[in-house]
LOVEXDREN-721917 format. One record per residue: residue number from 0; x, y negated, z of N, C-alpha, C in turn; residue in one letter. Coordinates in steps of 0.1 Angstrom, whole numbers. Each point is the difference from the previous one (the first is absolute). Layout:
REM residues N
 seq   n_x   n_y   n_z  ca_x  ca_y  ca_z   c_x   c_y   c_z type
 NUM     X     Y     Z     X     Y     Z     X     Y     Z    A
...
REM end
This chain:
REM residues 278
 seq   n_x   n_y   n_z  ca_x  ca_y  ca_z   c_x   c_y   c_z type
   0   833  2304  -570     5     5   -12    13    -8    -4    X
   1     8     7     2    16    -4    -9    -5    -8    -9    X
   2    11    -8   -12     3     0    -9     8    13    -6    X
   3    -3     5   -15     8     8    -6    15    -8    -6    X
   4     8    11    -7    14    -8     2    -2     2   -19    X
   5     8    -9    -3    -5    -9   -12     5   -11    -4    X
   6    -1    -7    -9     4   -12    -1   -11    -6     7    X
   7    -1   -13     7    -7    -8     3    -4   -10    -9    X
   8   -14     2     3   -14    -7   -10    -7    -9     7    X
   9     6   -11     1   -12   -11    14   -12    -6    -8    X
  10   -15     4    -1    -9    -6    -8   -12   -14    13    X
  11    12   -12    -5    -9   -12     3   -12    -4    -4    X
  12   -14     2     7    -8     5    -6    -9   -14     3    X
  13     6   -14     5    -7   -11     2    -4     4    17    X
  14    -8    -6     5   -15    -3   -13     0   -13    -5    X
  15   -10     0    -3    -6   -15   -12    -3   -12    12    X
  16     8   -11     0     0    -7     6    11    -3    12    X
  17     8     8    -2     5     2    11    17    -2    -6    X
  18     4   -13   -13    12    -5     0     3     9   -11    X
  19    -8    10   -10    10    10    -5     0    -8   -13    X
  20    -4    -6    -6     7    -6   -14    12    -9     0    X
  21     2    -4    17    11    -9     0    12     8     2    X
  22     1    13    10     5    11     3     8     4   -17    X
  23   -11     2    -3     7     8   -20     7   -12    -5    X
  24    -6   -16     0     5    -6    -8    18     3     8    X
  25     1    -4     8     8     1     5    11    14    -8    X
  26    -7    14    12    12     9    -6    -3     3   -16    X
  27    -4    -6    -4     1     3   -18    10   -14    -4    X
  28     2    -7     1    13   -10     4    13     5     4    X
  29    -4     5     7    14     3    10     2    18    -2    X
  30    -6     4   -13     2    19    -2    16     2    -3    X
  31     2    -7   -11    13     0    -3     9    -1     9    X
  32     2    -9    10    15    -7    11    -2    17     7    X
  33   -12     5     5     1    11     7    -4    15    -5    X
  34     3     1   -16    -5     9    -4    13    12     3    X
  35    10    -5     7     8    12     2    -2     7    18    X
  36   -13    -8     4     0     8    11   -15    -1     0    X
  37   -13    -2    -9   -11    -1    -3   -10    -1   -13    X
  38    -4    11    -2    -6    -4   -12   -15    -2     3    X
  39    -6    -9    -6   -14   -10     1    -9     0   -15    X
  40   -12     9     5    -6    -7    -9   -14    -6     8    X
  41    -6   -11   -12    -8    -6     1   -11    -1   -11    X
  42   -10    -6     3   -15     2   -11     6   -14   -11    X
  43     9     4    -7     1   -10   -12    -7     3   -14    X
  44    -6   -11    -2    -6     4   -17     8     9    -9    X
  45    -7     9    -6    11     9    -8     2    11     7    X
  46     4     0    13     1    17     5    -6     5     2    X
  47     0    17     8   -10    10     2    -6    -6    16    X
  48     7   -10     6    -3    -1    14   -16   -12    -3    X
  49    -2    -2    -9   -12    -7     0   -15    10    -5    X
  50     5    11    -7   -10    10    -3     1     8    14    X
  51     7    -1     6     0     5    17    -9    -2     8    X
  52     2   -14    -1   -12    -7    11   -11     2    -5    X
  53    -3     1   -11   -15    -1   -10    -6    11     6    X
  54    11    15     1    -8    10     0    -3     3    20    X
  55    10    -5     6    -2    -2    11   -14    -6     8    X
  56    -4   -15    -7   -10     0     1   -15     6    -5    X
  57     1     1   -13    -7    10    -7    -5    11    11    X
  58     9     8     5    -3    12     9    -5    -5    13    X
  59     6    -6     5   -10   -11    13   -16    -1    -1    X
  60    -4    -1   -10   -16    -5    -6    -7     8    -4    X
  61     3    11    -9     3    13    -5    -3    13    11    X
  62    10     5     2     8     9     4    -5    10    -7    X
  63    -1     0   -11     0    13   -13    18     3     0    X
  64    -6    15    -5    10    10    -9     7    -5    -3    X
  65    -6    -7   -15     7    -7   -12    10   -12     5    X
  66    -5    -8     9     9    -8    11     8     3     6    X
  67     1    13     6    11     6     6    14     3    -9    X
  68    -6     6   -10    11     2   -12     2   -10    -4    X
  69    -6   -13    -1     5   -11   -11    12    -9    10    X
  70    -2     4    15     7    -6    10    15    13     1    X
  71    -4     6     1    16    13    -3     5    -5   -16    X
  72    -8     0    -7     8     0   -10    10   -17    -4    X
  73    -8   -11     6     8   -11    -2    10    -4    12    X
  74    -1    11    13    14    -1     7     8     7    -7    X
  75    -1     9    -5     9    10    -6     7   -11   -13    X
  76    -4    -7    -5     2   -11   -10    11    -7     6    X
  77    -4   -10    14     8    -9     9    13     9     1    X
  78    -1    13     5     6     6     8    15     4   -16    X
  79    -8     2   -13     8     2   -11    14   -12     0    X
  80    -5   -11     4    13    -9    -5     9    -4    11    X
  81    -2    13    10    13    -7    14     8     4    -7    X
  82    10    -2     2    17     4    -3     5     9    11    X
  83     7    14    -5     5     6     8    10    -9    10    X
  84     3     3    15     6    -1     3    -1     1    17    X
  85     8    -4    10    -1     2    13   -14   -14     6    X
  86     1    -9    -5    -6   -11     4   -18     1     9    X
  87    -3    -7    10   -13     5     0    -7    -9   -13    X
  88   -11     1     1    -7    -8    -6   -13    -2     3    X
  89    -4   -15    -4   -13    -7     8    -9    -3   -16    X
  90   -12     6     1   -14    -6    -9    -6    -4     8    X
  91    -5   -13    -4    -3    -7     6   -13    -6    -7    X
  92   -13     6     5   -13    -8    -6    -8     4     8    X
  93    -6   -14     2   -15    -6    11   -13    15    -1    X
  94     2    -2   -15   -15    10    -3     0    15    -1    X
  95    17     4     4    -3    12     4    -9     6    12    X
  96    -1   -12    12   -14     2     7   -12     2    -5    X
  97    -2    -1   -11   -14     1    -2    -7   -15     0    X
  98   -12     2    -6   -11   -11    -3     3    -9    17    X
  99    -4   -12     0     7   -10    17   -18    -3    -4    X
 100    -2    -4    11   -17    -3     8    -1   -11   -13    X
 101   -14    -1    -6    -1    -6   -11     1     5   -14    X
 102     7     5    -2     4     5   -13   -13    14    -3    X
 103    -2    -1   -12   -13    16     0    -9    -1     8    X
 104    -6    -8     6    -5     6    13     0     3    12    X
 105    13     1    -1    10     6    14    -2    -7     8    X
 106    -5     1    16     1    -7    18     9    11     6    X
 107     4     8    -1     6     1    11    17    -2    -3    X
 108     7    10     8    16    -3     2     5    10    -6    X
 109    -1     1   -13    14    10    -5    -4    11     0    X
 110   -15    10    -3    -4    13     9    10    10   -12    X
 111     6    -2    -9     2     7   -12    19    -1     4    X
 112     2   -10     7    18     4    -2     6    13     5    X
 113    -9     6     9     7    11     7     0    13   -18    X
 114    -9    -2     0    -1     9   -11    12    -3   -11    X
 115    -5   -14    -5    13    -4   -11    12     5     6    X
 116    10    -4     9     9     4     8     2    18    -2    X
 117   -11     9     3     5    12     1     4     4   -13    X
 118    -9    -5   -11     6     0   -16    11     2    -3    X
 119     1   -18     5    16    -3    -6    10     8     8    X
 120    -1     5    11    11     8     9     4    10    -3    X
 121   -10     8    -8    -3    16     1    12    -8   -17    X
 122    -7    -5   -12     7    -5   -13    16    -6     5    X
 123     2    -7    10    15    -3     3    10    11     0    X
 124    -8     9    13    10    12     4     3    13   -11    X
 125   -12     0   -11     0    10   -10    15    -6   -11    X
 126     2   -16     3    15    -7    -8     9     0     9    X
 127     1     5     8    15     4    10     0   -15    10    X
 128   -13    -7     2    -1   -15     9    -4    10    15    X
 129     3   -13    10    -5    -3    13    -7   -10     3    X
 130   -10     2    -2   -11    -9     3    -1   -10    15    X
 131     2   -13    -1   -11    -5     9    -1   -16    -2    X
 132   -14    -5    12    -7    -7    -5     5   -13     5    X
 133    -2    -9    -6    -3   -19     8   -11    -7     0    X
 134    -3    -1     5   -19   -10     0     3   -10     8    X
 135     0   -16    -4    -2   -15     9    -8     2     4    X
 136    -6    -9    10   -12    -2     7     0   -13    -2    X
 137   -11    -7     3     1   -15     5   -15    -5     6    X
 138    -2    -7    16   -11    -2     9   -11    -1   -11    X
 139    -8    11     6   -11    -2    -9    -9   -14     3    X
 140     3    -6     8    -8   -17    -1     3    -1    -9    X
 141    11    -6    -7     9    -7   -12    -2    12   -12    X
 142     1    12    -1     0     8    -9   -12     3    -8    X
 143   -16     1     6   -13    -3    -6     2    -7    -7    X
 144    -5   -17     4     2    -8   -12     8     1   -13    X
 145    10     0     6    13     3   -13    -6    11    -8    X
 146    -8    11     4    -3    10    -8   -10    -7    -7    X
 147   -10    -5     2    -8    -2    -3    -1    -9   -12    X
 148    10   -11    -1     5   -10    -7     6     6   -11    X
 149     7    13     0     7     8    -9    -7     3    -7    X
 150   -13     9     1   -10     5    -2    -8    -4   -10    X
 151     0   -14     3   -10   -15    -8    10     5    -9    X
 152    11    -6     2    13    -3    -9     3    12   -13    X
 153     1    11     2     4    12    -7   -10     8    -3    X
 154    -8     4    10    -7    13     1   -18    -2    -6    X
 155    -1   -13    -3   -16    -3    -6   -11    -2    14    X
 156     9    -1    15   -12    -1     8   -10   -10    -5    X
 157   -12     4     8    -7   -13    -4    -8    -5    16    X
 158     2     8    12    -4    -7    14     6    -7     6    X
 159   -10   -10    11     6   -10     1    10     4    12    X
 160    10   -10     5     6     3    12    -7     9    14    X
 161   -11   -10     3   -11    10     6    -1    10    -2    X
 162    -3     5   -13    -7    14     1    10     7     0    X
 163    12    -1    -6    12     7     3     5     1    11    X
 164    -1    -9    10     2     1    16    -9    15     2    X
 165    -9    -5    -4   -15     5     6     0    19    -4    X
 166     5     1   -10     4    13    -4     8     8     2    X
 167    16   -10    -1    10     6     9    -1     3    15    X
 168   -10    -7     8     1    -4    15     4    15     5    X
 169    -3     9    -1     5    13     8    13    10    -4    X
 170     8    -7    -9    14     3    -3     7     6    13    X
 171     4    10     4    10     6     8    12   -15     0    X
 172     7     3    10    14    -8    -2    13    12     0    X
 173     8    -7    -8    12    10    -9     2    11     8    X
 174    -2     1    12     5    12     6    -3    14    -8    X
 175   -17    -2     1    -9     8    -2     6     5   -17    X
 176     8    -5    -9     0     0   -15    16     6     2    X
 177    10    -1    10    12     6     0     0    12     7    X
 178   -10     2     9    -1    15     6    -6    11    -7    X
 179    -7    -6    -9    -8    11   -15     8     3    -9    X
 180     9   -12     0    14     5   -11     8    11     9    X
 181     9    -5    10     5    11     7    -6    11    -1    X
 182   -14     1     6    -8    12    -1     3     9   -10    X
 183     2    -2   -14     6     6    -9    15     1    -5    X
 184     8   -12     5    13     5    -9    11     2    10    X
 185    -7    -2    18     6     1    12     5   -12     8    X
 186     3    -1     5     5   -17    12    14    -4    -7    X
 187     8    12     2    15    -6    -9    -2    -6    -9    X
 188   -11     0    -9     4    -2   -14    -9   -14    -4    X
 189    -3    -6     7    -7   -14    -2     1   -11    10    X
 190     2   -14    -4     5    -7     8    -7   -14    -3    X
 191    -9    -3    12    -4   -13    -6     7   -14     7    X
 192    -1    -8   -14    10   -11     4   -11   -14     0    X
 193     5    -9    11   -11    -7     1     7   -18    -4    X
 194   -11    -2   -13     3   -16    -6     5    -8     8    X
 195    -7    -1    10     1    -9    16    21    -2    -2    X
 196     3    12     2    18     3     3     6    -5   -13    X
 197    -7    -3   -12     8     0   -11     4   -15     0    X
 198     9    -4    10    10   -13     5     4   -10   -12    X
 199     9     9    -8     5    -9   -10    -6     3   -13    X
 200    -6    -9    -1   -10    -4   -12     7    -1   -12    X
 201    17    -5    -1     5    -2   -16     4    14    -2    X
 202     0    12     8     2    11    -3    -4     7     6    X
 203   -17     1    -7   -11     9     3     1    15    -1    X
 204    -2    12    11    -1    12    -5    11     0    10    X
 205     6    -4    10    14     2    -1    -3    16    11    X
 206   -14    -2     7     1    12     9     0    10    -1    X
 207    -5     0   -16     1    12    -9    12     1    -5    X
 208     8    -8    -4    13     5    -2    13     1     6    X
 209    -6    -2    14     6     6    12    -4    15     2    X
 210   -16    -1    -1    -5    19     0     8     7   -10    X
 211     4    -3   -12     9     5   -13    11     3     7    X
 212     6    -9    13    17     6    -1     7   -14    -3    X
 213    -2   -12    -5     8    -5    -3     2    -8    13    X
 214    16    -7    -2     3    -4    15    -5   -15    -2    X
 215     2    -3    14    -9   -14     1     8   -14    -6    X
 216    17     1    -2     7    -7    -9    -1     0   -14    X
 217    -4    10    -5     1     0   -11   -14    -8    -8    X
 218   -11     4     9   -16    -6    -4     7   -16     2    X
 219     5     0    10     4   -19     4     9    -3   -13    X
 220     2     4    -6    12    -4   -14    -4     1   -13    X
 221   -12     4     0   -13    -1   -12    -6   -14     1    X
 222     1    -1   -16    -8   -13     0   -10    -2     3    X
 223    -3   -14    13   -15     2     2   -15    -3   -13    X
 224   -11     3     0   -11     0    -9     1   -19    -2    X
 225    -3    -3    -7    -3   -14    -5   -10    -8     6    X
 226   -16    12     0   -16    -4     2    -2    10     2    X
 227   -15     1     7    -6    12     0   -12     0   -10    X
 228    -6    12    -1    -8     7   -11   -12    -1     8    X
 229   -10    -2   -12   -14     6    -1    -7    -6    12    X
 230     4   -16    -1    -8    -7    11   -13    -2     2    X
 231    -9     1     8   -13    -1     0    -6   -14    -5    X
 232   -10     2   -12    -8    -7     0    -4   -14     6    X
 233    -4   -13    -3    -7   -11     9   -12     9    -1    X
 234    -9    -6     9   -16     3     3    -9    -4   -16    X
 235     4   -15    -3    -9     2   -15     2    11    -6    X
 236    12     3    -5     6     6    -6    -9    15     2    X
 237     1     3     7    -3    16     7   -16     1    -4    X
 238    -2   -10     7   -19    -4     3    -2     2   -18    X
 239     8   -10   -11     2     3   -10    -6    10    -9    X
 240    11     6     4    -1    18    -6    -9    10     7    X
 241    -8    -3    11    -5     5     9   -16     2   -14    X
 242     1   -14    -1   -12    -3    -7     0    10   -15    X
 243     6    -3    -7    10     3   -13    -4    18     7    X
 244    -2     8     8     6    13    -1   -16     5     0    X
 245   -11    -9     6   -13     7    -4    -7     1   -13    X
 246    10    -9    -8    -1    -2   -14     0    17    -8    X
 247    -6     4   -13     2    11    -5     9    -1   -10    X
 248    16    -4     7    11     2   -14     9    14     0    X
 249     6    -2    -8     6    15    -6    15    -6    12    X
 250     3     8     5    13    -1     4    10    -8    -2    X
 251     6     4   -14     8    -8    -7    -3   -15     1    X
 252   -12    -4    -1    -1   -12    -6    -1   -11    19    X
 253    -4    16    11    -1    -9    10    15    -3     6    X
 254    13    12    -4    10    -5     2     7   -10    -4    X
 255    -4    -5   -16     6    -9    -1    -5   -14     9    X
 256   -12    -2     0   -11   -10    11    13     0    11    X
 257     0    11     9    10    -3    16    10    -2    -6    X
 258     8     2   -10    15    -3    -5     0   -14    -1    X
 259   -11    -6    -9    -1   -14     2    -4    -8    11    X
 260    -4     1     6    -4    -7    17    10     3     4    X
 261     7    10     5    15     0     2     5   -12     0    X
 262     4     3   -13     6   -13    -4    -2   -15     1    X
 263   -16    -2     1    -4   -14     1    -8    -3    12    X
 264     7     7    11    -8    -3    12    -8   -14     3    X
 265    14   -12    -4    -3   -12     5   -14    -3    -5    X
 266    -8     4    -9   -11    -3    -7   -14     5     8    X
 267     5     8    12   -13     6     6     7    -5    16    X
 268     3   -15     3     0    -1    10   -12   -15    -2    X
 269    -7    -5    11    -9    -9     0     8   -10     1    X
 270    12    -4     2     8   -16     3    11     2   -14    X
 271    -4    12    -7    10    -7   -12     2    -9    -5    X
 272     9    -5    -6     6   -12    -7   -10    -1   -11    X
 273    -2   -12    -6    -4     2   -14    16     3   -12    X
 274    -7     9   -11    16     1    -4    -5    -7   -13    X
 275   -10   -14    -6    -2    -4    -9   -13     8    -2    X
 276    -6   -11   -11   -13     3    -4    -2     6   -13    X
 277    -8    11    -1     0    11    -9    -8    -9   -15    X
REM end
């Protein structure tokens, strides 16, 4: 299956773990230097791209009716504040995949993106877009844990490393999660790009904004990222919140809990310092 002819719509769709908050910090930095040959958006507080992801996942867990419309109707939102013009343009969010192993309930790999995907395609091309996709990958040795850690972190898991092994153990490897995509939106139109390649670290995403068109001088003439984003957790820390998540609190009050360990990691390592006596 072709692409139809259109403006081009590249939806980076993560996944979770796989470098995408450093990726956005990045091209949400750098939207402006190249907004005359790229327009970017990203899941920033305040826009429609964060009620995006909500309903993205939402229908993952779901897959009601009412989910289907609440997911058309908040692309149609995102889709409201491009700016006319020739430019492609890249949205870019992790949780357009759907719920990642851990979250809801969820073990397996993504069974809900093919569907999300045919949504948003069928919703792009009805706005004069050309749809296609980008999905990281990264070795699932290294990628489990990382999920799993995230999980503690964000999502209220509350099992231990083990049993998250132990649950996840029969995960497909990416292949199996890129040929169900194709399956639906065809081989042309999806490309997966693998973490492993993403070389230069002060200017993350860059494979992606090579997939965009831009040339490889010009990405080299952007300023590189400072730090990277959304580092994992120490083990107290994690083990932490791990604990904290079988607890019965209201949301709100457990996010603020991980916002603060965040912040005061040093306090959940066993050789801390003393910082004075209380």
């Amino acid at each position: 299956m072709m692409m139809s002819e259109g403006r081009r719509l590249i939806l980076h769709v993560g996944v979770q773990k796989t470098g995408t908050t450093s990726i956005q910090r990045f091209l949400k930095l750098r939207a402006s230097e190249l907004a005359d040959c790229l327009i970017v958006r990203t899941p920033e507080e305040g826009t429609p791209m964060r009620p995006l992801g909500r309903a993205a996942v939402a229908l993952s867990l779901s897959g009601q009716k009412d989910d289907r419309e609440a997911l058309r109707a908040a692309f149609d939102d995102v889709l409201d504040t491009v700016p006319d013009g020739p430019q492609p343009v890249i949205l870019s969010h992790e949780n357009l995949a759907g719920a990642m192993p851990g979250n809801g309930g969820e073990t397996r790999l993504y069974p809900a993106l093919p569907r999300i995907l045919k949504i948003l395609d069928k919703s792009a091309q009805a706005r004069g877009f050309s749809c296609d996709v980008v999905l990281y990958t990264r070795q699932m040795l290294s990628w489990r844990p990382s999920v799993w850690a995230q999980a503690v972190r964000t999502d209220g898991y509350a099992g231990t490393f083990e049993e998250f092994m132990e649950a996840t153990a029969d995960l497909p490897e990416w292949d199996d999660l890129v040929d169900r995509v194709r399956a639906v939106l065809g081989p042309d139109r999806v490309t997966r790009l693998r973490l492993e390649e993403e070389t230069d670290l002060e200017r993350p995403g860059r494979q992606l904004l090579a997939h965009a068109g831009i040339e490889a001088a010009r990405i080299d003439a952007l300023a590189p990222l400072e730090d990277a984003a959304m580092k994992r957790l120490n083990g107290g820390s994690t083990e932490f919140l791990r604990q904290v998540n079988a607890l019965a609190l209201n949301p709100h009050a457990r996010g603020r809990i991980a916002d603060l360990v965040a912040r005061t990691q040093h306090l959940f390592t066993a050789d801390a310092p003393s910082e004075g006596t209380l």
